[in-house]
Every structure is written in C-alpha cells, then in structure tokens.
N, C-alpha and C positions, 0 to 999 in steps of 0.2 A: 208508733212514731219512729221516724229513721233515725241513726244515730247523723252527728253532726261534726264538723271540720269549721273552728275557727283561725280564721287566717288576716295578718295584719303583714301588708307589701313594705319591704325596709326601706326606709328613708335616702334618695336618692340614689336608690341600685331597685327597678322601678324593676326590672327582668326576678329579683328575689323577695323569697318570704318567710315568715316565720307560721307556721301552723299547730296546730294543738286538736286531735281527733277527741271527741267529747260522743259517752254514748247514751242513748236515747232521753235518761233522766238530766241529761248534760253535766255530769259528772266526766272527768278526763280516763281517757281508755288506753292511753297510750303517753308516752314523751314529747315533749312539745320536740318540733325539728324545727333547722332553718338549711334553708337552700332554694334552688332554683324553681320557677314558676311550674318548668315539667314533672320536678318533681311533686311538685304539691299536685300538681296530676293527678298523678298516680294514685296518691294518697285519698285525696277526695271524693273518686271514685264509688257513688253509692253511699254517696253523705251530703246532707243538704249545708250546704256553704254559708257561712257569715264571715263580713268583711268587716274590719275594724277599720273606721275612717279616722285620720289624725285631729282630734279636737280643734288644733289652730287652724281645721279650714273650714269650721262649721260655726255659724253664728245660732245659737240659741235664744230664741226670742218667745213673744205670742202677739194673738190680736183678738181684739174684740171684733166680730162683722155680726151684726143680727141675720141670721141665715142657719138652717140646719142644714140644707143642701150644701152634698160637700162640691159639688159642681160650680157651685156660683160663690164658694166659699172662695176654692182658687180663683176664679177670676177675680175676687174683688180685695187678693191679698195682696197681688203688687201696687194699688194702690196704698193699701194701709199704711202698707212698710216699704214705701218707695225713701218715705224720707231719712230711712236708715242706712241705706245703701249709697256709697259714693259711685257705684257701677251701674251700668242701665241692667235694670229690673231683668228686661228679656236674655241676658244670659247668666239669668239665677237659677236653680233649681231649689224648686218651695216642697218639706214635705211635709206632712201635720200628723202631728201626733193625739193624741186624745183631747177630748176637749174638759175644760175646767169648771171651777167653782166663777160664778157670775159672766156667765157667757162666752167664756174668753177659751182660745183655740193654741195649745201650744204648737211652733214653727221652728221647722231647722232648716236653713238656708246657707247653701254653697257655688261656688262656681258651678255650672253645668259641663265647661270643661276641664276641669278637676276628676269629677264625677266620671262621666263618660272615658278620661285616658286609665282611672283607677281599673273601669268593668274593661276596656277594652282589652289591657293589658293580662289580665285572666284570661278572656273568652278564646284571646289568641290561644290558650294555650287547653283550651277546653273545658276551663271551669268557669263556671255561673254562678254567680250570689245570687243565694235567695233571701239575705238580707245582707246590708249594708246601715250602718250603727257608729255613730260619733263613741270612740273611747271612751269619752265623757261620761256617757249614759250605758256606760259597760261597768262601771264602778259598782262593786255593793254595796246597799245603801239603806237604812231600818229608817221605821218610824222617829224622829226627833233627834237625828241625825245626820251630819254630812261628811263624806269623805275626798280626803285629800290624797294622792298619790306623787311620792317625789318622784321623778326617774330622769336620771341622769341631768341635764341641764333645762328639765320643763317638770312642770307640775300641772295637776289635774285636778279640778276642784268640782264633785257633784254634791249641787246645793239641794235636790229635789228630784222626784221620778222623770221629769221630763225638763228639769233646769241643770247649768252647770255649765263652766269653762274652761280652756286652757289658757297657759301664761308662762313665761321665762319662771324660771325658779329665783332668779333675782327678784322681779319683779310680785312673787306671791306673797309677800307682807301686805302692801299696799293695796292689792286689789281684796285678798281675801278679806281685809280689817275690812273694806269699803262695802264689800257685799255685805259681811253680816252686818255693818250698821245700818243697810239698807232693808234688811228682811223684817223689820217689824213684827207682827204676830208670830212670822214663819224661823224667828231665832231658832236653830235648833239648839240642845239642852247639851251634846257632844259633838266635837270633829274630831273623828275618825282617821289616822295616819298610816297611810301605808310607804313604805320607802326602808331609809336605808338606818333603820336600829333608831337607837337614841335620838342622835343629833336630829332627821329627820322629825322628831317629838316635839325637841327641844325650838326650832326653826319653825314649828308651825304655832306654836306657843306664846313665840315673841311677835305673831301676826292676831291673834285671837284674844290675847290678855284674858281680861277678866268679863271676856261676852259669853264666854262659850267652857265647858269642861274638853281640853285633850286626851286623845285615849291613845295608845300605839296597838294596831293590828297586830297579833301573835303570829297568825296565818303566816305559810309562803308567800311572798309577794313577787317572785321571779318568772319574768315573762308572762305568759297567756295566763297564769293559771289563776291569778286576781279578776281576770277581766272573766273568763269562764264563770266564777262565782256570781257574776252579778246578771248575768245571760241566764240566768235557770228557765226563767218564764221566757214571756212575749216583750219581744224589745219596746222602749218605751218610744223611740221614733224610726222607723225604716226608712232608709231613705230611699229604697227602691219603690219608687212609687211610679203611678202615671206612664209615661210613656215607655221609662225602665223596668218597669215590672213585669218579668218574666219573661223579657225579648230572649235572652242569651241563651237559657235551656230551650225554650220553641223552637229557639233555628238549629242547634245544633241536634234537637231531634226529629227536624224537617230537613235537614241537608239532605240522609242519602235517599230519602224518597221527594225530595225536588219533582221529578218529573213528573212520579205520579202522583204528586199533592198537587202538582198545577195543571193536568189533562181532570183531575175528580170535580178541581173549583170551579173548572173550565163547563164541565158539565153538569155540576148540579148548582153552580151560584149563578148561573143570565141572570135568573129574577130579582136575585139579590143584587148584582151589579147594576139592571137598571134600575132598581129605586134605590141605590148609593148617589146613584149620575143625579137621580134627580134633587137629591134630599141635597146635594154639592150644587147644584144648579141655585136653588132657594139659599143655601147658605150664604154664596156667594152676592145674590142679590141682598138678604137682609144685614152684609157687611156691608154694601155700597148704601143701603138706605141710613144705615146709621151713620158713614160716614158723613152723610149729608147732614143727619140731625146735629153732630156734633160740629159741622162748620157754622148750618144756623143758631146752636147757642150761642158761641163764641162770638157773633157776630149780635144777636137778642141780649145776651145777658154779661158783655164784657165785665160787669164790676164782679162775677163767680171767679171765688177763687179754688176751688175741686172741683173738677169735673168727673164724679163717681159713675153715673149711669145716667148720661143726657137727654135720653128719651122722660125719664119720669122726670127728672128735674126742668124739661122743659114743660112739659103738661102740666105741672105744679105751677109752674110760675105764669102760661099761659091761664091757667085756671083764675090763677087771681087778679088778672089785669083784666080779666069781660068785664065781671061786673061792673066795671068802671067806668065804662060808656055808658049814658045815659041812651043814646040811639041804636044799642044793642050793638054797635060797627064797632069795634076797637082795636087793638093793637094792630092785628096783622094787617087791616084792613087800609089803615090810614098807613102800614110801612108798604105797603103793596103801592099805593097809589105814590107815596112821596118816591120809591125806588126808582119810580119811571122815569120822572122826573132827572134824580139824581145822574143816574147812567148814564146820560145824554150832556151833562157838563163836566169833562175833563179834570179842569182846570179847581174842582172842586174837594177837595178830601173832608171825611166823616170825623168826626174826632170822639162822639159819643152820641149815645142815642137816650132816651129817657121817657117813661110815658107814666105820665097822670093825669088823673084826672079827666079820661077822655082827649088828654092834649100829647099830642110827639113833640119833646123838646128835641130837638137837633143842635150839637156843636158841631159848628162846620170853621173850616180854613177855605179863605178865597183872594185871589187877586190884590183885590179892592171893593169898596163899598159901594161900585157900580156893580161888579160879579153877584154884590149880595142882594143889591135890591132885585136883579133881573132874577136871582133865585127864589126870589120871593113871585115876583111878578109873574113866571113860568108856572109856580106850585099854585098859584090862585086861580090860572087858567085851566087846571084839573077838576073835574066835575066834582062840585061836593065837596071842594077842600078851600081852604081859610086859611092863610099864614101871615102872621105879624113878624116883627124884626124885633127884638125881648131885649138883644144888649151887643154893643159893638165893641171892639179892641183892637187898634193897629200894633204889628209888634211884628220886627227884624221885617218889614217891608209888604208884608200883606197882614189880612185883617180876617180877623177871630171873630166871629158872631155868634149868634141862637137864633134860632127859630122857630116858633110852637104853630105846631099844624096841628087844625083840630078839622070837623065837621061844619062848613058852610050853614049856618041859621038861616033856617025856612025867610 
C-alpha cells in the first residue's frame, strides 16, 4: 500500500495548505508543514492524497429508498431529500456512504461548486485527491462513544461511523445537549474531548450533564495529527465519487500522451463510438417518452402529491381504473373521446378531472350556462358518449359546472 499525504486547504487563503505525510500503516512519517499549494507539490509526489473538507460545508444525513442498485439509489435520492435542502437539488453533490441497520443508506451532501473549486484548486497545481472526507468523519471514534474536538472558534462533534456535525463553539452546548437527547438507543456511555486542556472538558461537560460520562483526550491534538488517527482504515464517506472520481490523476496522466491516446481511441474505438451514438440516440428518446409520461400524470392524476417514478405510478393507477368499466372501455377511452371534444372550445378551462365508476366526472369553467349546455350537447354528439349536467355554480361572472360522461346505453 502506498504511503499517504493528508492535506486540509486553509481557510480563506484557498492558494495554501496545511499537509501531514502519513506512511503506508497511516501512521505520520514526517512534520505536519503549511505553505503554498506548489509546495504541497512537491511533497505529495508519490503519495496517494486525502483532502480534509470543512464539516460546516457538508450536511450529514441518510435515507431510506428500497433499492440495492446503487444506480437507481442516486437517482431516487434528490427526491428523498429534496425537502432538506433550501437550494435546488441539481447543484448538490450526493455521496453515500455504507449502508445501515433497516435499510437505510447514510448521505453527505455539499455544494458541487464548493466541491469542484476545493479539487480545482489542487489539480491546478498537480495534485489529485484520491479521497476527499468531511473533518467530521476524520475524528477518532470507539465503540460507545463520541468525540468532540474544540478548535479555535468551531467545534466538531462525531456522533457515529458515518454521523456527525460542525457548529460555532458558542453554539456547541445547545446542539450537542439536542443530539444526545435525540439518540435514544445510540446514547453513547462517553464523549470524548479533544481541544484545549481542561477548560475544553469542563465546556463540554456543561453541554452533556448528566447523559453521558466526559473523558479529556491525552493524545496530541495539534493540527493534522488527531484527524490522521481517525483515517487509519477506509474513510467512512468519500466524497469523491461519480463523476469526481479519478478525473484529476486520469488527465494529468493522459496529458503528455494527448496525441497518441486520441489517434489509439481514434482507431481501435469506431465500434465503440458507434454503439455509444446509438445507445445516446435511445437515451435521448426514452427522456423525451418520459417526459411525456410525466405531463400525462400531472394532467391524469392532479390530486399526486410525489411524483417518484411516473411510469410505474401511472400503470398502477391506470391498472386500477379498468376494471371499473363494466364495458371493458375505460379511463383513457372515454378521456380520448371527451379530449376531442374539449380542444375545439376555447372558451373552456379543465378544473379537474375524476373517474368512477365507469363515469368521467369533469369540473369545468365556462362563460355561461349556454357554453355549458352546448358542451354537453357537443360531448352527446360523440359516438358512444352520454353526458349529463351533475351541478352548476355562477361565481365572479362565469359558471362552474360538472359533467359525467360515461358510455351511451345500448
């Protein structure tokens, strides 16, 4: 196993860093340094990279999705956890960590461009993470305990292998008391303090009372070499994942043979390029077919309030409206024929749609109660259709109706 270089980019001097060379058992091989980006260069050189991400830009979370495929995992996570986010989903980066006890999928989620300026800002200088790791989850951490770390004006609180938070160190009484009242089973029996002596002890103490035993860390706790300890194994979430994973060393060991990696692809990939075209060609069509599915739900099933995966949730609910026609014709049959209809009166708007029974209830807005009878009178002259007037309403100047279309009786 190669020896390793952790490095964590100093806060607002985004060009410097602070590094600690770690060799193969991850034990420290050297003096932590801090300086410029080129120099950690240098240093890296022949070491595989980990990036320490600042806790306050990673949300820790998890989800429940029934699915093992991790493919359809992520797509069906910006749903789950849409409603956690104030920011549109699509410039999140989602990366999952192992999965847990009753189905459930631990998730760490950050800007993507947080993410991307943190890698950019190395690869300019020629280093690559091969992982990237919330401080958080860089803490050492036993069986039936959780650690706290003061440092300077923030604290660090890992509550579990793949849970845990940052927060103001003002603010760590409050949220730490809140977590542990919230972990039920998963009290742990000690919290762990790393920071600054005593006082450090005594500040974590006045947040913990009488839930939890305080302990103070004896260890070094100065710079890299706390978070080093808790890195020994396999990080408990990468966030280099998916599209990030492994770009930065690929290119910079495809740069100087550029030419002849793309005259090699040029002639042993045709085959592969045309059935990429093709399999892009299909792709793009079964986006525009779903697109489609997902306007006919919204327009079939207005009272859905998720819309998870429209295809099956249409079939589902299509499935259960057949047998409800007695003349085997039903739903789509009697919207096909009333749509004809409809289209052809302006002057008309849908307000909902409703089917039992073998019957289309329609709430419609119109004119006037002339608009509605002629809408009635139109939909009867439709082969095989039947429309009654079920209930009328005037209101601010034109008139609210229903209408049930069903199947014209032999």
């Amino acid at each position: 196993m190669a020896d390793r270089i952790l490095v964590r980019l100093s806060a607002g001097e985004p060009a410097s860093a602070s590094w600690l060379p770690l060799d193969a058992r991850g034990t420290p091989s050297a003096a932590e340094e801090h300086g410029p980006i080129e120099a950690l260069a240098a240093a890296a050189r022949g070491r595989r990279v980990t990036l320490l991400v600042p806790g306050e830009e990673v949300l820790l979370t998890e989800a429940a999705v029934p699915t093992r495929s991790r493919q359809r995992l992520l797509k069906a996570l910006p749903y789950v956890l849409e409603e956690q986010f104030a920011d549109d989903v699509e410039g999140l980066h989602l990366a999952l960590g192992a999965s847990q006890a009753g189905g459930r999928t631990a998730v760490a989620v950050l800007a993507r461009a947080r993410l991307e300026a943190w890698l950019e800002a190395l690869r300019s200088a020629g280093v690559s993470p091969e992982q990237a790791v919330p401080d958080v989850l860089a803490l050492p951490i036993a069986d039936g305990e959780w650690r706290v770390l003061l440092e300077g004006d923030r604290a660090l609180v890992r509550s579990g292998a793949q849970a845990g938070f940052a927060a103001d160190r003002e603010n760590l009484r409050t949220l730490l008391r809140s977590a542990l009242e919230e972990a039920g089973e998963a009290l742990p029996k000690r919290v762990v303090v790393s920071g600054d002596g005593v006082d450090s002890v005594d500040e974590t103490r006045a947040a913990v009372a009488d839930l939890a035993e305080v302990a103070h860390d004896p260890e070094p706790t100065s710079g890299l070499t706390l978070f080093a300890r808790g890195l020994t194994g396999r990080p408990a979430i990468n966030l280099v994942q998916g599209q990030y994973d492994r770009q930065g060393s690929v290119g910079a060991w495809l740069r100087p043979w550029a030419i002849a990696a793309v005259l090699a692809l040029l002639w042993l990939g045709l085959e592969v390029g045309l059935r990429l075209a093709d399999y892009r060609r299909l792709e793009a069509a079964q986006e525009g077919l779903t697109k489609t599915i997902e306007e006919t739900f919204r327009q079939a099933l207005p009272e859905a309030q998720r819309m998870v995966n429209p295809r099956v949730q249409m079939e589902r609910a299509l499935a259960a409206l057949r047998p409800a026609s007695a003349s085997g014709e039903g739903f789509i049959s009697l919207l096909a024929g009333t749509g004809d209809v409809l289209r052809g009166v302006a002057s008309a708007r849908v307000l909902s749609i409703g089917f039992r029974s073998g019957q289309l209830d329609l709430d419609l807005e119109v004119p006037d109660l002339q608009a509605l009878d002629g809408l009635k009178q139109k939909l009867q002259q439709q082969r095989g259709l039947e429309a009654t007037i079920q209930s009328v309403t005037a209101r601010d100047g034109r008139v609210q109706g229903r209408l049930q279309v069903g199947r014209a009786r032999a």
